[in-house]
N, C-alpha and C positions, 0 to 999 in steps of 0.2 A: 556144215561139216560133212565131209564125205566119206560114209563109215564101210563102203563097199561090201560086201556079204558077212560083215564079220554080225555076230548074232548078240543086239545089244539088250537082251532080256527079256525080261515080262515087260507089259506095256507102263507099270507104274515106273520101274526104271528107266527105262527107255525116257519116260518123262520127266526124270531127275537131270539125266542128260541135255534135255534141252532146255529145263529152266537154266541150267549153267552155262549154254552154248549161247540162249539168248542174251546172256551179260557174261559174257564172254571178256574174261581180260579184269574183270569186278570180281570183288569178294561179292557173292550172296549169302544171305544170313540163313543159322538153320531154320528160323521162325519160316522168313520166306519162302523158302524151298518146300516147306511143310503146305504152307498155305497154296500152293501153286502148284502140288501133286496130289494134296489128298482132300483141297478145299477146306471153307470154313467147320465141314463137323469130322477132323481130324483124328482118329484116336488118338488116346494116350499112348501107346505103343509107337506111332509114326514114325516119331525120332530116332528110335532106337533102330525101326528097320530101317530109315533114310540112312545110318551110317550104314548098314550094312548094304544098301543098294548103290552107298559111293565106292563101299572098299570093293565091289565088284566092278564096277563102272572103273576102277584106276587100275586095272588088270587088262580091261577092253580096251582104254584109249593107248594103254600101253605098247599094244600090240598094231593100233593102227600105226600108231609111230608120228613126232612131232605135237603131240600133246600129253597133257598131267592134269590129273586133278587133287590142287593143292589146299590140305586147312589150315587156313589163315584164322586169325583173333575174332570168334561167333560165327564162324561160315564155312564157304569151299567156293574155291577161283576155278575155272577153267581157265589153263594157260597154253599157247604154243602159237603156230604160224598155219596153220591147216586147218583152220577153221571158217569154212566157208562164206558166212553170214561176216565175217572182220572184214575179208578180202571184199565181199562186197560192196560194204560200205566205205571202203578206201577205195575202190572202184570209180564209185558214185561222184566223192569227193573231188579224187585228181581230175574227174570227168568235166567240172566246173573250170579247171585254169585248162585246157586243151585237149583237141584230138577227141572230143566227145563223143562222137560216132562210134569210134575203134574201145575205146572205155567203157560205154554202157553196154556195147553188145558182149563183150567180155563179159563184165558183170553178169548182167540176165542169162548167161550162160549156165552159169553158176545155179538154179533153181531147176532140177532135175522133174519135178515136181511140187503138189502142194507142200508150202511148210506142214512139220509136227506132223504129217499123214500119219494115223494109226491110232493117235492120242485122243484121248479124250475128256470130261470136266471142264468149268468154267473157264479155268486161264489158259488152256490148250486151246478153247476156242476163239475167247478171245485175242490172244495172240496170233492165232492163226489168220487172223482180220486183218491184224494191223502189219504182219510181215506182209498180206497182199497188199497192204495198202500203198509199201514201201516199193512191192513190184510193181506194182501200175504204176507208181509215180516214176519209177526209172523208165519206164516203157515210154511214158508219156515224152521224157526227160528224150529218150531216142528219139523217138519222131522227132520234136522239135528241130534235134541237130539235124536231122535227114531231109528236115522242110526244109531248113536254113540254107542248107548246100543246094538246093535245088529241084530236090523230088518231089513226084506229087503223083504220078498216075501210080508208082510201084507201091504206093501206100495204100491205096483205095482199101483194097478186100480187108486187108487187118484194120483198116479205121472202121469199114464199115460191121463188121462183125465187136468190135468194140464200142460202137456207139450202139448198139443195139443193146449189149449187156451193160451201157453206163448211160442211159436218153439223158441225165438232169446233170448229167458232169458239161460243164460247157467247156473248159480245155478239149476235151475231146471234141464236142461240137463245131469250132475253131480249126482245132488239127483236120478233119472230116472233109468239110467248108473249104480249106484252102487246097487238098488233095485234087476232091472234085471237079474246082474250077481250074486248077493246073491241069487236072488228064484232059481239057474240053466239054466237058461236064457240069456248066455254069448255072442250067435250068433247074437241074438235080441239088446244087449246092445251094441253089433260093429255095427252093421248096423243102430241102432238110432242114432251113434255119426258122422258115414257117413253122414248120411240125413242132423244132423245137421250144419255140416262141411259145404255141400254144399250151403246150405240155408242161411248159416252166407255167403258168400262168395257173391251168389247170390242177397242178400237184401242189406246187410251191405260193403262190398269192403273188409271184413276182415278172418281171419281165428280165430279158437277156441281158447282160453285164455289157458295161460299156463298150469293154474291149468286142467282146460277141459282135455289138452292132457297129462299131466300124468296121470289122471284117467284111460286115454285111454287104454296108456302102460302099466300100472299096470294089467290092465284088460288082456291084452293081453299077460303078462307073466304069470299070473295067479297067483298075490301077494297071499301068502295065509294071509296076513292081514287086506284083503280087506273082506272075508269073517268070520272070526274071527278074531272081533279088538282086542285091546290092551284093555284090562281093566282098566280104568283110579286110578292112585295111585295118593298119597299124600305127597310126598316126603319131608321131612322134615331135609336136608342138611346141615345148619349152622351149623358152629362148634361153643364153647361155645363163650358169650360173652367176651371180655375183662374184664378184675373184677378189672381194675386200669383204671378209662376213666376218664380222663379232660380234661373240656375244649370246643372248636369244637363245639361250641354252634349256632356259624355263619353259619360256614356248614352244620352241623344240619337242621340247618333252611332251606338252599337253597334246600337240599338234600325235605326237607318236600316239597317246594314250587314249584318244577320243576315238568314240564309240556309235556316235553319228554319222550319219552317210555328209551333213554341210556342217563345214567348219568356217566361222566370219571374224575373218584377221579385221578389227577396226582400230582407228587411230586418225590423226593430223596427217595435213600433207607435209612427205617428206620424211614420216617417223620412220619408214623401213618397211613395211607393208609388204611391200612388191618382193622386196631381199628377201624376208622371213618364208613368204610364199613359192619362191623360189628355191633357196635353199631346199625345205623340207623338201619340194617334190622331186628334187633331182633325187636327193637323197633316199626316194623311196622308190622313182619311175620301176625300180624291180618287181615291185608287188603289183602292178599294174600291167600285166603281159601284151595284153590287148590294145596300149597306145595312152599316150597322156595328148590332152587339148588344150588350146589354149588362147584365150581371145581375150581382148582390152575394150570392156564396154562403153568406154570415154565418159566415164561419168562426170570425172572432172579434169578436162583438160580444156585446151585452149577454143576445141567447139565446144559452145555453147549449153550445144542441143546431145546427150547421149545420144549411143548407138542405136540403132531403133531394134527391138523384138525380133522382129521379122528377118531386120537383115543379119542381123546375129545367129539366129536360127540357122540361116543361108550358109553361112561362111562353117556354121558347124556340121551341116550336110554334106558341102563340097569339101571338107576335108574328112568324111566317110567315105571318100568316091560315089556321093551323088552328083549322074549325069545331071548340067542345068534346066535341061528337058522337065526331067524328072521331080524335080524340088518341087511340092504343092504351091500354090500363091497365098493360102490364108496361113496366118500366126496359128492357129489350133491346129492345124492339119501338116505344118513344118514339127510342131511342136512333138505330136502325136509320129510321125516319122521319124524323128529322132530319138523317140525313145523306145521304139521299134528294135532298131538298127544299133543301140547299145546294151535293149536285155538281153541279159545272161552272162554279157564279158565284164571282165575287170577293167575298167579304166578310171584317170583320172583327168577330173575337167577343175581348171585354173580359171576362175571368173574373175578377171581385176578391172578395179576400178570400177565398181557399181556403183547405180544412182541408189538404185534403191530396193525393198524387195518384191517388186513391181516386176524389175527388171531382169530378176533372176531365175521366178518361178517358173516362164514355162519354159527355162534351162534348165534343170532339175532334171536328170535320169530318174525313170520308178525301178531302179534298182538295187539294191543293198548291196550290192558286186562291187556297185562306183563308188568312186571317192568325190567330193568337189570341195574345193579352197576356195572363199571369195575372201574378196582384199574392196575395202571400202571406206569413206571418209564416213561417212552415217552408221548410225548403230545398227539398222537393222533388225530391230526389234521385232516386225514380220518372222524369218527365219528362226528367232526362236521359240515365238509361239508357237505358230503354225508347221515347222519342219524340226523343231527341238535341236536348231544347230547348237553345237558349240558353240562358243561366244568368247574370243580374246581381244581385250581392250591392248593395244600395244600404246606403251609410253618411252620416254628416251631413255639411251642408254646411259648405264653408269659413268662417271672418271674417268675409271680403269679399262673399261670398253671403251670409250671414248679414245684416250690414250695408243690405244691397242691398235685401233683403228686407225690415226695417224702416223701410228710408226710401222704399220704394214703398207703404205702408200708413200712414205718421205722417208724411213730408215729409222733405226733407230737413233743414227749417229746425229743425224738433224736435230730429233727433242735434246737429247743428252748436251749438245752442245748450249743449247738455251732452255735449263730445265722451266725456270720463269717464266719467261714470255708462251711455252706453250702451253704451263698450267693455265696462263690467260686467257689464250686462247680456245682450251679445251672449256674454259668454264663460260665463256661469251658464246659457245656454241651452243651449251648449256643439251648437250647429247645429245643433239640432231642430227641424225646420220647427213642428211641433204648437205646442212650447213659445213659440216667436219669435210667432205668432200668437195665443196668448193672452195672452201679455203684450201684443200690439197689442190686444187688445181690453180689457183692464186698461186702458192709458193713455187709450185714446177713451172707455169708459162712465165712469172716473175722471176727468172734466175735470178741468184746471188737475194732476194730480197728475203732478210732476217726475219725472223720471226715476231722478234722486239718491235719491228716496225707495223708487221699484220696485227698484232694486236690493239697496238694504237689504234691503228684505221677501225678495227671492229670496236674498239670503246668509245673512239667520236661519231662514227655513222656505220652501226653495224649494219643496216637494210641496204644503205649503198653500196655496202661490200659486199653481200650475199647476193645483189643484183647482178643481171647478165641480158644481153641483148638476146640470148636462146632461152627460149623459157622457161626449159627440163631443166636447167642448170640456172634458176632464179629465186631463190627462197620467196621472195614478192609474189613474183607470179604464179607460182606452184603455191599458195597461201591464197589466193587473188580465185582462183577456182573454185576453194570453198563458197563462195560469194555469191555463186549466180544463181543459186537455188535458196537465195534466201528474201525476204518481203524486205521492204522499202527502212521498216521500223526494226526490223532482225541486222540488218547494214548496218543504221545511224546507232542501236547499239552496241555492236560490236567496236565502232570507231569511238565512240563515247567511253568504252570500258577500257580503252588503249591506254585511255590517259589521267583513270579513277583512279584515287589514292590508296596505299594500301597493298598486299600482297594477296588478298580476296576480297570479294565482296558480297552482301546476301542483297533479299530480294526488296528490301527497303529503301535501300539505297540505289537499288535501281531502278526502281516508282520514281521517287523521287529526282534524277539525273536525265530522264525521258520525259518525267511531267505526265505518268502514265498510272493506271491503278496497280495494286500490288497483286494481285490475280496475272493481268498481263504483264508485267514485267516476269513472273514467275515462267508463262510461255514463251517470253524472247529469251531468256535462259536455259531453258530446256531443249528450245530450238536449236541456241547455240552448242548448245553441251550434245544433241544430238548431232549437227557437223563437225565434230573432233573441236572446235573452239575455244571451248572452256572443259575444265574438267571440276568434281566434286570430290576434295582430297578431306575434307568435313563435311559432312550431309548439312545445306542451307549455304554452305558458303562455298561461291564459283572463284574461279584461279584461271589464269591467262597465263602459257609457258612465257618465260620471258620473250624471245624471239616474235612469237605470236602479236606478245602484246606492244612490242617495237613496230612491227609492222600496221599493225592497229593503230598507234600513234602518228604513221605516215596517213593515215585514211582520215584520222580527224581532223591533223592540217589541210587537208586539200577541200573538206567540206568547210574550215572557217575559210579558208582563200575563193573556193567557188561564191560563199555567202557574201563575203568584204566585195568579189568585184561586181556582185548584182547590187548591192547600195550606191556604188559610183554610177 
């Protein structure tokens, strides 16, 4: 607050003023205010003069103009717009979405001097701690953006007079370190990191934080990205939105209200994954100023083999504007660059189609700024141990979203004409997004073909009809992907449960159907229930979506037809 000569009292008011000013925009209570000017051996009288030191204090801020001091229900608020230590912290804030440099120097402008100068007692002092702590860390917060853009020799004298007053803070050591070897000064910045190597060791019992010592090595390979950064882009990735979305109003939601830096969309191929994934992020790309990304790790698709680490890394570099010169060759060292070149911005990263979270982790930004969405057939159990994602199991859609979905892609005038045959249809698709869409594409490239008749054909061989020579448009094959990462005995029962009686089944019955004990049959279950395969709709007893388990049924014929022609 900027009280400019006006004369705000003895020093114990002056101190009522700024425990208000420190909770600025807060009721503080009178207890508090008491504890905070006069300490824990208070007199009894306190109270009585703390009103009398606010009704003078609401005469002074009076006159500075733009502020009150109001009593509220047990306390007294400082309110207005002129209060220096708000403006700072909204400073600080807007300083994280842009324009950093021009924001924090603002701010730090703002501290004319020490806080509380003048004040004295326990909470005057300590407070006076923690407001510098607040300065240094915007100071710190400056540099950084000043590194980022490019600087480094104009920084020296103020780093090095600041590492002198902070040897054990490594931020600083770090910021120091990268000035040095940017002014030419590379000898100077080894032997600062010595000194402070040994000093952490000698004070502390520890050695330099990770981050510390690859600055180190960088330094001492002679990154040349260390002296010319990356110029930060704005990558703008997503491919278009889905232009047929219902529904996922729930997920939606969770997607909105998650509090996680990873969010893992799991489910079947085909359940809408990728839609849900998309939707949301178009829906948000605003919150994200600094670029959304966007890469298909081919977990399961028609290769094989997912996308490898390394070159994923790659493709997530070059779309930061790293020169290919530039890109390190090891997975730790792309990995370690990339998360470089996204602390401190807001972005988000779309990881679909993952194997596993193997394959995820050293995609992972270390920053609470980002956002990431993965979309994946596996549960991913990893991410929620180890990174506490979020976790949505997606399943199909309702009826009515089913429904909703057809008559947004054929009209409404189509179902209404054959209300029958397309309840039949909607229920043989049994709310597979995939499946409802190729049969919309069935009905359009089949003009004039009624719906009465699509139905039929999906009640006599519905896998033949969701079939397609393109494989993204195959229910089979888009099913057939779940497969490749599964053991020899995880296969035969999968193709065995196609054609198990029953609308579930537990794990007795599948010892028994395998010929296997009741321990592993319990892991080819879980195996499968971990590739979206089966689901547990009663804890002990596993379920096959119908569609699924049609296609399962195409899998055990072709194992009795391969077995009949090896007997001939």
């Amino acid at each position: 607050m900027s009280a400019g000569p006006v004369d705000l009292g003895a020093p114990r008011q002056r101190c009522v003023l700024a425990a208000l000013a420190v909770d600025a925009g807060k009721v503080v209570p009178v207890d508090r205010l008491v504890g905070r000017v006069w300490g824990a051996d208070a007199a009894p009288r306190a109270r009585t003069t703390l009103h009398s030191y606010v009704s003078r204090l609401r005469r002074v801020v009076a006159a500075i103009g733009g502020l009150a001091i109001e009593h509220r229900s047990g306390g007294y608020v400082l309110t207005g717009d002129a209060i220096d230590l708000l403006r700072f912290h909204d400073l600080r804030a807007r300083a994280r979405a842009g324009d950093a440099a021009g924001l924090l120097t603002e701010a730090l402008a703002l501290w004319r001097a020490e806080a509380l100068t003048g004040l004295d007692g326990e909470w005057a002092r300590e407070e006076r701690d923690r407001l510098e702590q607040e300065r240094l860390a915007a100071s710190l917060e400056l540099v950084d953006a000043r590194l980022e853009a490019g600087e480094g020799g104009e920084l020296v004298a103020e780093l090095a007079a600041r590492a002198a007053c902070h040897p054990l803070n490594e931020r600083v050591a770090r910021q120091f370190l990268l000035a040095l070897h940017r002014s030419g000064r590379s000898i100077d910045a080894l032997e600062h990191y010595r000194h402070t190597r040994e000093r952490l060791r000698a004070e502390l019992g520890t050695g330099p934080s990770s981050a510390l010592r690859e600055l180190h090595q960088r330094i001492l390979v002679a990154d040349p990205l260390l002296v010319t950064p990356v110029v930060p882009v704005v990558p703008r990735q997503l491919p278009p939105e889905p232009t047929t979305f219902v529904g996922r109003q729930e997920e939606l939601g969770r997607l909105d209200a998650a509090t996680a830096v990873v969010s893992a969309i799991v489910g079947t191929g085909g359940i809408g994954k990728t839609s849900l994934a998309l939707r949301w992020a178009h829906r948000n790309a605003g919150r994200f100023a600094d670029g959304q990304l966007f890469i298909d790790l081919r977990g399961f698709s028609r290769a094989e083999e997912p996308m490898d680490v390394g070159e994923a890394l790659g493709g997530l570099l070059h779309a930061l504007a790293v020169e290919p010169a530039r890109i390190p060759a090891g997975t730790q060292a792309r990995s370690a660059l990339f998360r470089s070149l996204v602390a401190g911005r807001r972005m988000l990263l779309v990881l679909d189609n993952a194997a596993s979270t193997d394959q995820v982790v050293p995609l992972l930004p270390g920053t609470e700024l980002c956002r990431v969405v993965v979309t994946s057939r596996n549960r991913l159990p990893g991410l929620i141990t180890r990174y506490e994602a979020d976790h949505l199991v997606l399943t199909e859609l309702g009826d009515a979203e089913s429904r909703a979905l057809l008559t947004g892609r054929l009209g409404a005038g189509r179902l209404e004409a054959e209300p029958r045959a397309a309840a039949r249809v909607i229920a043989m698709c049994g709310g597979f997004p995939l499946a409802l869409n190729i049969v919309v594409a069935h009905a359009q490239i089949r003009r004039g073909l009624p719906l009465a008749t699509l139905a039929t054909e999906l009640r006599d061989a519905v896998i033949d009809v969701l079939d397609s020579e393109e494989p993204s448009a195959s229910l089979p094959a888009v099913l057939s992907w779940s497969l490749h990462a599964l053991s020899p005995l995880q296969r035969e029962a999968f193709a065995v449960l196609g054609t198990a009686p029953g609308p579930d089944i537990g794990v007795a019955a599948v010892a028994g159907l395998l010929g296997v004990a009741p321990a592993e049959a319990r892991q080819v279950l879980r195996a499968l229930e971990e590739a979206s395969l089966l689901c547990q709709d009663v804890p002990g007893r596993w379920r096959m979506h119908g569609l699924v388990r049609a296609y399962a049924g195409t899998r055990v014929r072709r194992l009795l037809t391969r077995a009949a022609t090896s007997v001939v």
